[in-house]
N, C-alpha and C positions, 0 to 999 in steps of 0.2 A: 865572726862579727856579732855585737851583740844586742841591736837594733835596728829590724828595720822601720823606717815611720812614710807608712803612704797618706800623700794629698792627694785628694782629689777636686779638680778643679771643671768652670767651664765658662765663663765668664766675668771672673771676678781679678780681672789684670790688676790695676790699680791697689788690692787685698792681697792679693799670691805675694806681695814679695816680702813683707810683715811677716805675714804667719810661717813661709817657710824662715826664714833670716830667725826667729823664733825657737824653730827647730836646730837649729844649725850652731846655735848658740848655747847646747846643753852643756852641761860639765861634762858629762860622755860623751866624749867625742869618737867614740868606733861607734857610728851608725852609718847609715845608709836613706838617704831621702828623696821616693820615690814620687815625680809629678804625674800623675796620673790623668792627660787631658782627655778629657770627654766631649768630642767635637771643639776643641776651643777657638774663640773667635782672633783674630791677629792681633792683640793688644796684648791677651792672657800668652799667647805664643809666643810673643818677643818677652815679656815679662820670666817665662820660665827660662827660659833660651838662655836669658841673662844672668840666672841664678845657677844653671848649669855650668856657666862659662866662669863664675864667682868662687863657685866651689865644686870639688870632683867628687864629690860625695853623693850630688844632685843627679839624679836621671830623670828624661821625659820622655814620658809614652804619649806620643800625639795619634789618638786614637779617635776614628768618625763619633759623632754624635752614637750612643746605644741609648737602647730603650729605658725610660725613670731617670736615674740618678749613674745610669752608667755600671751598674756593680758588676757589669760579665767584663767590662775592662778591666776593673779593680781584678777581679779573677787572673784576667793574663798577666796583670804585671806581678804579681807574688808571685808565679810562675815561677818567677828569677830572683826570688826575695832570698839573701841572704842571713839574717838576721836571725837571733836564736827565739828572740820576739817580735812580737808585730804590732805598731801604734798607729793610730789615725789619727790627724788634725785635720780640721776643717779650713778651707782659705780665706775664713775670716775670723780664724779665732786665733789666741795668744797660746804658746808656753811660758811657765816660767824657765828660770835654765836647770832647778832641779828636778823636771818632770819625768825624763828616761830613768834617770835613776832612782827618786822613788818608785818608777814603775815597775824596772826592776825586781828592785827588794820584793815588792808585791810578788811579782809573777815566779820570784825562788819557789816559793811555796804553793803555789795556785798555777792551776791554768787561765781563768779569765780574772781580770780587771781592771778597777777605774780609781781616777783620784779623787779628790774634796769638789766637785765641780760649782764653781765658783761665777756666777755671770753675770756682766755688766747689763743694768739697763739702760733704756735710750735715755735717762737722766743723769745717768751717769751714776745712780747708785749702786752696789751689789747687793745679791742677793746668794741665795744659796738652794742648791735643788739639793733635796734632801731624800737619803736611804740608802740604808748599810746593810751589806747581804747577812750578815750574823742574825738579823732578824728575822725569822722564821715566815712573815710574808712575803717580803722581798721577790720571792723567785716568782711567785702563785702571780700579785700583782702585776709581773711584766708580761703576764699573758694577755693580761687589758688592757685598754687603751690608757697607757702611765710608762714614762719614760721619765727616769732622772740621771740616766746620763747620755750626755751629747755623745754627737762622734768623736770629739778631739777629745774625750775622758777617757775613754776606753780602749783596752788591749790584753792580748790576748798570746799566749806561746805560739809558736812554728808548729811544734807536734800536735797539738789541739787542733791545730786549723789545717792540717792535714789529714785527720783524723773526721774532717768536716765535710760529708759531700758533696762534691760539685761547687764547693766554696762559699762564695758571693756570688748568690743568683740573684737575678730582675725580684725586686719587688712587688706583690700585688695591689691593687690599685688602694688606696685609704689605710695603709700602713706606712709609719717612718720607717727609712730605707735604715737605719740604726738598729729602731728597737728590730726592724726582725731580724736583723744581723743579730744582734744578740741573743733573742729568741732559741735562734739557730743552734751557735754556741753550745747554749748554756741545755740545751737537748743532749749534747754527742755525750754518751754514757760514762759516767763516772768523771763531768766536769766538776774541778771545784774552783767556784767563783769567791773572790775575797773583794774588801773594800779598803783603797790604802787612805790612811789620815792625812796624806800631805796637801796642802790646796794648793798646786800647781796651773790650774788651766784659769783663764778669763774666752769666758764665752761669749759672742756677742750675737745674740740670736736676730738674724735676717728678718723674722717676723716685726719685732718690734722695731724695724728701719725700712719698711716698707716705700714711705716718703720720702727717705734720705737718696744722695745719688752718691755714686762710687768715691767718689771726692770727697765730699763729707764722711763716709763709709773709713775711707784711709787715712783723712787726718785722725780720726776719732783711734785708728787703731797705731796711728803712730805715736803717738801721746803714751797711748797702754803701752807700748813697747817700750818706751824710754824707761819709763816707773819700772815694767819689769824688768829690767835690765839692771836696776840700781841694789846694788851690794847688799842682802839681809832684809830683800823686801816680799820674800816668801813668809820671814817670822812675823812679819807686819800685816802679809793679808792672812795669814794664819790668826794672829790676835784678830783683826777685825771682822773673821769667820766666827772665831770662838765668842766673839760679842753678837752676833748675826745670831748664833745658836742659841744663847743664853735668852735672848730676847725670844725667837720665837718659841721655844722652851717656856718661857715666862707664859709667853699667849697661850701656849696650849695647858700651861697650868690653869691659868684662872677660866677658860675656856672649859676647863676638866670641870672644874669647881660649881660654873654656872650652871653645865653642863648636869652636874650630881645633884643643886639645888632644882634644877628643875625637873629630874626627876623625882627628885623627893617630891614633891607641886605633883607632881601628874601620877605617882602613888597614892597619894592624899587624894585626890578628884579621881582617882581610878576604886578607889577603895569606897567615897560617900558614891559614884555612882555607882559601884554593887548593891552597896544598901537601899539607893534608889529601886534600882533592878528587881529587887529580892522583894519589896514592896509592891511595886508593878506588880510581880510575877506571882504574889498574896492576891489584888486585887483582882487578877484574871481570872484566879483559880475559881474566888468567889463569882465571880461575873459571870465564869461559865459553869459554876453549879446553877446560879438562879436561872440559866440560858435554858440548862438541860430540868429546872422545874418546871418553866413555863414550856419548854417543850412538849412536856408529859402530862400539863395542863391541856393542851391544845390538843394534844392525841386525845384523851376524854373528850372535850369539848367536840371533837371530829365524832366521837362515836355517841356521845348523848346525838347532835345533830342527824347522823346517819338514823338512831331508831326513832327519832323525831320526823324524820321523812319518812320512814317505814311505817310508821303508827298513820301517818296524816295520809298515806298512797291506802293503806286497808278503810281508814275511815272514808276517803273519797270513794274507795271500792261498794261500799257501804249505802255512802247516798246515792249512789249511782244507783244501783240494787231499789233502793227505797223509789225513785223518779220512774225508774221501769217500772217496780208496781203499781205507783200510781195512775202512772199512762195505762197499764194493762184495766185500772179500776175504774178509771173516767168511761173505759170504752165497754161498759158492763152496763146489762141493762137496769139493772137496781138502780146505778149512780144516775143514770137516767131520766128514772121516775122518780128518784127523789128530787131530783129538779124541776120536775113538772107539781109534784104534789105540795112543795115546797114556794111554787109562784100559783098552785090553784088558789081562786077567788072562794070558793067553799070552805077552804081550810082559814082561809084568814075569817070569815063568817065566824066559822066557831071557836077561834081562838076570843074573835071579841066577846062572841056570849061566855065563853069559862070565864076568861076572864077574872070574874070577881072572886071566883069559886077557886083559884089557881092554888091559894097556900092554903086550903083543905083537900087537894087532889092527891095522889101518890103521884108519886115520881116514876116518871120512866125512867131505869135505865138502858142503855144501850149494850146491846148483846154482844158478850164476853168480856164485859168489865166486869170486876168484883163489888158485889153491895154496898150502899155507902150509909151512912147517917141517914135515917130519915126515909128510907127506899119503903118501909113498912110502917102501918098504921102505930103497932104498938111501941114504935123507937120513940114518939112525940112523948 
């Protein structure tokens, strides 16, 4: 056999019979389509039940609720997987009918990959997630938080995923149960991942249908299914991917462009503030030369003051010296008597009589000055 394709589902009844009918509808018709229920509720139940009984191609694994997204059930039903390959759709997403077989062709040469993934929005426009493993980041980027392909894009060989241990484990918490499926993969030694050109899948991501109820959910996917079912309308979303591309191609040219003008702008403004810088960094130099003269001003000016206080502590030493002699001189009997003979009444007597006689007297001087003008008769 040379396909197998697991859904997995859990309560999306009203969705499961689209997307498998989808499946079932490939131009390859040796496949094998596995439902894979994960706790499902009795709506999703009769809905598979009915596709089982539509086509024997169909099996279901009604499997209790497992932990996340179910992926240790996924694990038991490829158990029994036939297929030389293995695809995944989602129960709300589209095939075209040539999806197994580009997938195919891809997987001759490669062990893992994916198509053009192609997805509707809630307006009904598309869009296109974009990234092709030929580009050298590709792999690096899916170790962070970046996915651009869904679960229904992607697939992988029988031997590869045997090769994988322990298969499809539980998820851990704040990872898509996808990307670390792929993750997985694209670790086991010597995978080589490819990316096929054909745009086979319309994705219709749950996120953006949060508000819608299942009934809006399946008309909106039975509509897609008609289109894709119409003869030659693969070449048609292919042109209208190739116009998708061109345009965002377009954006990311003049985006490059803006992108390049502004840094040319912030080379210019990186370059005048150098020159700013380099001025600054002239004025500092000066600022802290004149910092470090007045520094080595004020170090002088510390050491004039210090012997300015050393001069004025000896001179105070000094007067001190001088006050103690003079206390020791007041208390001398000379100084004494000169104060008594200096207020006797006798001496002022005779100063009145000299008196007249005073500038023909000599001059006393006082003992141990040196002579002055006039101390002797003959100096007149």
């Amino acid at each position: 056999m040379l396909a197998t394709v697991l859904v997995p589902t859990h309560d999306h009844g009203p969705l499961l019979s689209a997307a498998v009918r989808s499946a079932l509808d490939q131009t390859v018709r040796d496949l094998e389509v596995l439902v894979v229920g994960d706790g499902m509720d009795d709506a999703t139940r009769r809905v598979a039940r009915e596709l089982k009984a539509h086509d024997p191609r169909v099996t279901v694994f009604d499997f209790p609720k497992a932990p996340r997204h179910g992926e240790e059930s996924r694990t038991r039903a490829l158990a029994s997987a036939r297929g030389d390959i293995v695809l995944y759709l989602s129960d709300d997403d589209l095939w075209l009918p040539g999806h197994v077989e580009g997938m195919a062709e891809a997987l001759g040469s490669a062990d893992f990959a994916h198509c053009v993934p192609v997805y509707v929005r809630a307006d009904q426009e598309l869009g296109l997630h974009v990234g092709h493993f030929r580009h050298p980041e590709v792999r690096a980027r899916l170790e962070g938080r970046w996915n651009f392909i869904p679960l229904s894009a992607g697939g992988h060989t029988r031997e590869l995923y045997e090769r994988l241990a322990g298969g499809w484990v539980t998820t851990p918490e704040g990872v898509w149960t996808d990307l670390h499926m792929w993750r997985r993969l694209l670790a086991v030694e010597g995978c080589r991942p490819t990316t096929s050109p054909r745009a086979t899948l319309l994705h219709f991501a749950a996120s953006d249908r949060t508000a819608w109820s299942l009934d809006r959910r399946a008309a909106e996917l039975s509509q897609w299914a008609e289109r894709a079912r119409r003869p030659g309308y693969e070449l048609e979303l292919t042109r209208e991917v190739l116009g998708l591309t061109l345009l965002d191609l377009t954006g990311r040219h003049f985006a490059l462009t803006s992108a390049e003008a502004d840094r040319s702008r912030l080379r210019e403004a990186a370059a005048a503030a150098e020159g700013e810088a380099e001025r600054a960094r002239g004025e500092r130099r000066e600022a802290e030369a004149r910092v470090a003269a007045l520094v080595e001003e004020l170090g002088s000016a510390r050491g004039e003051r210090e012997a300015a206080r050393t001069e004025a502590a000896g001179l105070g030493q000094e007067l001190q010296a001088l006050r103690e002699r003079l206390v020791a001189l007041e208390g001398t009997l000379t100084w004494r008597l000169r104060g008594r003979i200096l207020l006797s009444p006798r001496l002022a007597a005779l100063r009145a009589v000299l008196r007249p006689f005073g500038s023909r007297l000599p001059r006393v001087r006082a003992a141990g000055h040196p002579p002055q003008l006039g101390d002797r008769p003959d100096d007149r």
